[in-house]
N, C-alpha and C positions, 0 to 999 in steps of 0.2 A: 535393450538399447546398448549399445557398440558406441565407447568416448576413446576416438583417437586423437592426439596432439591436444588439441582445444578446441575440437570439432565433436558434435555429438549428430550422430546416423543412425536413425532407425533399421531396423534388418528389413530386407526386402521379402515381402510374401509369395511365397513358392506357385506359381499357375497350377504346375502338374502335383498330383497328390501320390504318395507311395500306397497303391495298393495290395493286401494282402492275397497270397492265392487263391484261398478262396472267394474272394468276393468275384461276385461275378463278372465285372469290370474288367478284372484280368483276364491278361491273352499271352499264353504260354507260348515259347516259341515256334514251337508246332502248329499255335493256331492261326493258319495262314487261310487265304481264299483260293480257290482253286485242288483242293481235293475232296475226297469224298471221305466221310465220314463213318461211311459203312459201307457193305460190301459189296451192295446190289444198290437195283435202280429202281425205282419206281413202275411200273410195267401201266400201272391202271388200276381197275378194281381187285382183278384178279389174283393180287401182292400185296393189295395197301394194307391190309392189317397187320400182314408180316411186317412190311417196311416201316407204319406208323410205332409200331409198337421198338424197333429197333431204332429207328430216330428220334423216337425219344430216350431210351435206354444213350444212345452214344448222347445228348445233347446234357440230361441228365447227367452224365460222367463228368463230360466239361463246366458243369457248371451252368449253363447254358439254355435252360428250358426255361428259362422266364422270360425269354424275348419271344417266344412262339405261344407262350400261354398267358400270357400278359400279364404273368406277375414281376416282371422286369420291366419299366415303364422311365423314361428318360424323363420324366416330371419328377420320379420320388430320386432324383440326384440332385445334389448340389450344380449349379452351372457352370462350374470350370472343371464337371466332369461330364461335362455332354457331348464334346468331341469324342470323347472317350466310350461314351455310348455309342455315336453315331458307328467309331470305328468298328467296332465290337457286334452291333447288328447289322450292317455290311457284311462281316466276315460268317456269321450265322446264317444269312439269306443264300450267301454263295454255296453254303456247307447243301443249305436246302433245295436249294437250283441244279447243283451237281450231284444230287441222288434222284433226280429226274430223268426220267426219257426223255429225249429232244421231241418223241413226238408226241408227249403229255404235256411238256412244260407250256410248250403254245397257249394251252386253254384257260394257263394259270395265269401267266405272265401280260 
């Protein structure tokens, strides 16, 4: 409680919450949408073990493999961090979009 003059003001409660690095919520400034996260493309059968195994390794690194294995779940958040979610698995789908072929993703998408 904040008593200015002869006025007493409760402190206003913050929306956004400071998240630590690693929590998975955070998004480093590199984690943007529109790049690729590894180095290759998904081809088909032919690669997916290579590529599944490397996408999760990079998704893992970030922090980030609980949105593709659903132990990252925007129910086990508090609500004034689910924008925060939402942004966050946006930016993961695109990671997984742009390590596709254009002529694999059709089948997904």
């Amino acid at each position: 409680m904040v008593i200015t003059n002869t006025t007493v003001s409760e402190p206003i409660e913050s929306q956004s919450q400071t998240l630590e690095y690693n929590h998975p919520l955070f998004l480093q400034s590199t984690d943007v949408s529109g790049v690729s996260i590894i180095s290759f493309q998904l081809k088909g059968s032919e690669n997916y073990t290579r590529w599944n195994k490397s996408m999760k390794l990079a998704l893992l690194g970030r922090n980030k493999l609980g949105f593709v294995n659903s132990k990252c779940k925007k129910e086990n958040y508090p609500k004034n961090l689910w924008d925060q979610w939402e942004r966050v698995n946006a930016i993961v789908l695109s990671w997984l979009m742009n390590s596709i072929d254009v002529s694999v993703i059709g089948g997904i998408v």
